[in-house]
N, C-alpha and C positions, 0 to 999 in steps of 0.2 A: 376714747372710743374709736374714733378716724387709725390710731396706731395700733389697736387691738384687731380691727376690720380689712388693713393691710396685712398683718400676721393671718391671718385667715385664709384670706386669696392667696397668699405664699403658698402658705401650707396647700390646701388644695390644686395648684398650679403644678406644686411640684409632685402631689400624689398621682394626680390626671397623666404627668409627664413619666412618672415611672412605669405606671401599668399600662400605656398605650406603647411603650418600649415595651416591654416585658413580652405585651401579647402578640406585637408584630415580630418581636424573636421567636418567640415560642411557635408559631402558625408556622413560620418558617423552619423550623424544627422539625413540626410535626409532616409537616409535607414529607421534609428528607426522610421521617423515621419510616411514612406511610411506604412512601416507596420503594425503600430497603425493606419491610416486613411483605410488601407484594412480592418483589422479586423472591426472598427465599421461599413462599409459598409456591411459587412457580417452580423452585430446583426442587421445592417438596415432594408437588402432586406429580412431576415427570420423574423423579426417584420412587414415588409410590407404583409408576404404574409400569416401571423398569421391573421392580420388584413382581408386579401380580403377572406379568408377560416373560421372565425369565425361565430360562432350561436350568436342569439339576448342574452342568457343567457349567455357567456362566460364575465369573468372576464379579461380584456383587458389594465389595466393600465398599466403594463411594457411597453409591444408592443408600449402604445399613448407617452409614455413617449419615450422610445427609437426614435420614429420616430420627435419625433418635439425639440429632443435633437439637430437634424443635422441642424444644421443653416449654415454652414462652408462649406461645402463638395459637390461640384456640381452634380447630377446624373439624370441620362436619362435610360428610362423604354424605352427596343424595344419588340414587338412581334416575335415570329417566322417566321414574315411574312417580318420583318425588318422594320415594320410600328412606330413612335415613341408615344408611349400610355400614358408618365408621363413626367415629369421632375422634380425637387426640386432645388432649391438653382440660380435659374441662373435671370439672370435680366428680371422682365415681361415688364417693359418697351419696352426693345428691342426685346422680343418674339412678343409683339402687332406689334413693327412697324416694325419689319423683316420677311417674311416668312420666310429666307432662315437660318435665327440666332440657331434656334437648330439643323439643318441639319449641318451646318459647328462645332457647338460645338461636335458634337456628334463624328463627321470624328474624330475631335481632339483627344478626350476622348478617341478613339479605338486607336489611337497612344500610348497613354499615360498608359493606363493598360488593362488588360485581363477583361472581364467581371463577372459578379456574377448572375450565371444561380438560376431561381426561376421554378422549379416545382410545377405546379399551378394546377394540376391532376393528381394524383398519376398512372392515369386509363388509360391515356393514354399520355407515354413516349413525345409526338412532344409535347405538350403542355408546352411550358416552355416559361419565357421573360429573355431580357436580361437586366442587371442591368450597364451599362457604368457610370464611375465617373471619375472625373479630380482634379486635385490636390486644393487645400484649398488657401487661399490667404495668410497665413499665410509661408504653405510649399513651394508655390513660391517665395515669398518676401526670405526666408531660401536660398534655391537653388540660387538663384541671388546675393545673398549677396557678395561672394566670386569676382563676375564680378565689382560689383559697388566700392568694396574694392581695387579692381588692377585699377581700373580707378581714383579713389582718390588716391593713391598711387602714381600714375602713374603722377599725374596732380603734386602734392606734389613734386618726384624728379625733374620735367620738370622744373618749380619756381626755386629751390635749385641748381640744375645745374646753370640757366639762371642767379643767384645772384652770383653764385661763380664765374663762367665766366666773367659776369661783374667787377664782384671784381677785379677777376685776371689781366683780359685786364687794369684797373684803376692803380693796383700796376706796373704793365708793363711799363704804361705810364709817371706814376712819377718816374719810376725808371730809364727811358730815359731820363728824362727831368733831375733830379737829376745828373747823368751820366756825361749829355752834360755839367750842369754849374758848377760841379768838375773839371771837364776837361781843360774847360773856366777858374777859381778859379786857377787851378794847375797851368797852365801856364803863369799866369797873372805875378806872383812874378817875377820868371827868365825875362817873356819880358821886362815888367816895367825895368829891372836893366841893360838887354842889351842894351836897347833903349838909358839908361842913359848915357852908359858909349860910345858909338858910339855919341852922344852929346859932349861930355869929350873929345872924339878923334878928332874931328872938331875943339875946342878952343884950344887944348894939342896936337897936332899931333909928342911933344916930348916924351910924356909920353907914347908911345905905350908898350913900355913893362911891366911896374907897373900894366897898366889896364891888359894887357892881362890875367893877374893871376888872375883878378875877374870876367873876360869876360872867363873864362875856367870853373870857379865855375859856374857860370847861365849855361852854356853848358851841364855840367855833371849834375846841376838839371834835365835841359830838357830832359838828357837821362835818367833819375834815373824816371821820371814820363812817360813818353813812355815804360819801362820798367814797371811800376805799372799797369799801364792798359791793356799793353798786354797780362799780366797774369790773368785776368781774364775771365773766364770761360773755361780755362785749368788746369790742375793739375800742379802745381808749383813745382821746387825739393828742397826740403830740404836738407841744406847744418848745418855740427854742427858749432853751430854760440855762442858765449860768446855774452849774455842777458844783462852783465850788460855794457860791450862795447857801444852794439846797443843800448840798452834806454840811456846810458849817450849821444851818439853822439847824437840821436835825441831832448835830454833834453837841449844841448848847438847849437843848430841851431833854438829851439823855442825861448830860452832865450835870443837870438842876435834882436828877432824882438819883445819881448816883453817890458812894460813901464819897468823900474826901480825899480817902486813899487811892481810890480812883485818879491816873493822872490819863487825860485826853489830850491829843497832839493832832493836829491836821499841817500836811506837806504838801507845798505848791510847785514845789522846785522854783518859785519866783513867778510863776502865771498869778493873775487878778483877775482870770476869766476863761472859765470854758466853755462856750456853748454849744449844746448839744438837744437833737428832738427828742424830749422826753413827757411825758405823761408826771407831770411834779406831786400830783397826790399819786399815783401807785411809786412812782421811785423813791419818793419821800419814806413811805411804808418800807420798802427794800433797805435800804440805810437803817432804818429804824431796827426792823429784826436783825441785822448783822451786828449793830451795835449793842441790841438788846443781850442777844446771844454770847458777846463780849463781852457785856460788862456781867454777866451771872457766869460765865467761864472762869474771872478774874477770882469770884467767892469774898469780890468785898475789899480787895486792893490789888494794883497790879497798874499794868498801864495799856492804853490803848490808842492806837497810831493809823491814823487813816492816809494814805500815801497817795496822790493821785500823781497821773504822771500824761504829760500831751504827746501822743506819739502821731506819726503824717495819716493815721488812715485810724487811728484808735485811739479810745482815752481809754484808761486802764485807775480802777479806784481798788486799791487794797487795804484791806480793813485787819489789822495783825492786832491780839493781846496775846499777853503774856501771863493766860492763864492756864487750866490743867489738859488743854490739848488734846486729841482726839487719838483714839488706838488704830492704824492703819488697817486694821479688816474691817475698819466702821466707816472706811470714805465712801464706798461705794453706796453705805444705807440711807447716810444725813437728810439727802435729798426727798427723801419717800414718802409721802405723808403718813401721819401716825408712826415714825418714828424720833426716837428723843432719847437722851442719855440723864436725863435731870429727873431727880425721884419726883418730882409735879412739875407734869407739863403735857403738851398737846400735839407735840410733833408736826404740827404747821405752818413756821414760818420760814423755814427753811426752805421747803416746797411750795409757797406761795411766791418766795422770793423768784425762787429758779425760774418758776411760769412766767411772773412779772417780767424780768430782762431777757427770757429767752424766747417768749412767745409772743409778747407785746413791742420789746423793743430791738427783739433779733438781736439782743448780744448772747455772754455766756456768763456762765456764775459759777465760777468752780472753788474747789478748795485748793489751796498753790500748797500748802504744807501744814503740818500741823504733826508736834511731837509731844509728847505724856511728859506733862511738868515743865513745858520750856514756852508752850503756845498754839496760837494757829493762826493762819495768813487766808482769808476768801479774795479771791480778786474778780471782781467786775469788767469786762470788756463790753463797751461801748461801739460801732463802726461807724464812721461820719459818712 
């Protein structure tokens, strides 16, 4: 959730950072366009009123060209009288069929800028009109841009959130459902064996002592797995634990239950002793599913080599069989909860492991190799 909650703030951080760019280019844009559309209204209304003040002989092609330059730029001619005497650029359709269409454009237009006074009699000061214009479709579509930008954006995170959520609630799901048939899994073994030996003590009721010693073993399973789960999703204490103790013991309580053809090998390079802060029931658990993993890889013969190795700042545990290997577009999934390659299974230990040494004991858990028919290698890092 803490990683799904930093993807969030990302995401938003970086939306907040593109549109408050966007809008302080854009505002700066619009200024330059404002002021390039005033100025050619100004070479406008002084070519408009060249034009209404010219003799039959005057040479007049700038002024014709200047004025039928403005295709773009909407403007409304008012008298002194506030009466409306021109307009340019605005739709005649809806001039025909509105009366009230340049009245309302014009209110607009007085909103939107100052006008551009035309002295149309030198001789006498009242004599002037007013020039109102409104911004270009261009300089609008500009100006708007920034709004449509935060609403795509906008739409864009609302998706991205709603798939990760999704996601999340999916990973939730199987990671309950995984959970439950660990759970179910873990304690099948021990009941299975209690069940047996209370059978045993109905035909045998002399033998109560002999059983009791393997009826005390499935006991302390029970608790040693009750103990596994309770420690999930608290902080466990690490206690300094001898590594190659704890992997031999869990190496000879797999070997009790696997075939024969199974051969187990544990490598010290000559150490009697690693000690390391570790949490001995969840690492216990960790060994256990990479082993388990191993020895159902193998399908019943094959061999499996646990390699550990003491380096100045690391201990490094590599767990290799030589069984049917993993297809390299599936490293990246193993980890995921609810994922599995085995037609019965729960796709959990794998991802319990990962949590266990990366989140509890700050190491890594990766897969070093693994090839179709030759095997696979996980290696454990430890940091002292």
């Amino acid at each position: 959730m803490r990683h799904l909650f930093s993807w969030r703030n990302l995401l938003l951080f970086l939306a907040t950072l593109i549109v408050a760019t966007t809008v302080v280019y854009v505002n700066n844009l619009v200024k330059h366009m404002e002021a390039e559309e005033k100025h050619r209204i100004e070479e406008w209304v002084e070519a408009y009123q060249q034009l209404q003040n010219a003799s039959p002989s005057d040479n007049l092609n700038l002024e014709l060209k200047i004025i039928t330059n403005n295709t773009t730029i909407p403007v409304i001619a008012v008298n002194n009288k506030g009466q409306i005497i021109d307009s340019r650029n605005l739709d005649s359709a809806k001039i025909a069929r509105d009366p009230d269409y340049l009245t309302r454009q014009l209110k607009l237009f007085k909103s939107q800028h100052p006008p551009i006074l035309e002295h149309y009699d030198p001789q006498h000061p009242e004599a002037v009109n007013y020039f109102y214009y409104g911004d270009s479709i261009l300089l609008k579509q500009i100006r708007y841009y920034p709004y449509v930008q935060l609403t795509v954006i906008a739409l864009f995170l609302l998706i991205v959130f709603m798939a990760i959520s999704s996601s999340n609630r999916s990973s939730q799901n199987q990671l309950w459902v995984g959970l439950a048939k660990e759970t179910a899994h873990q304690l099948g073994t021990p009941l299975s064996s209690l069940q047996a030996w209370v059978e045993m003590l109905k035909e045998h009721p002399q033998q109560t002592a002999s059983l009791a010693t393997e009826i005390q073993k499935d006991v302390e399973r029970l608790n040693l797995i009750a103990e596994r789960f309770s420690k999930i999703g608290s902080e466990p204490e690490l206690i300094e634990t001898d590594l190659i103790a704890l992997v031999n013991n869990v190496m000879h309580y797999i070997r009790k239950r696997a075939s024969q053809k199974v051969h187990f090998v544990l490598h010290t390079h000559g150490e009697t002793e690693m000690m390391a802060l570790v949490s001995p029931t969840l690492f216990s658990w960790v060994i256990e599913n990479l082993l388990k993993n191993a020895l159902d890889a193998t399908e019943g013969q094959g061999r499996i080599e646990i390699d550990m190795q003491d380096h100045s700042t690391q201990w490094w545990i590599d767990i290799h069989d030589t069984g049917k290997g993993i297809p390299k577009h599936l490293w990246q999934k193993i980890f995921k909860p609810g994922f599995t390659t085995k037609k019965r299974g729960w796709g959990l230990g794998l991802s319990l492991a990962k949590r266990i040494v990366e989140t509890y004991h700050k190491g890594k858990l990766t897969l070093k190799s693994s090839e179709p028919g030759k095997g696979s290698t996980f290696r454990i890092i430890l940091y002292k």
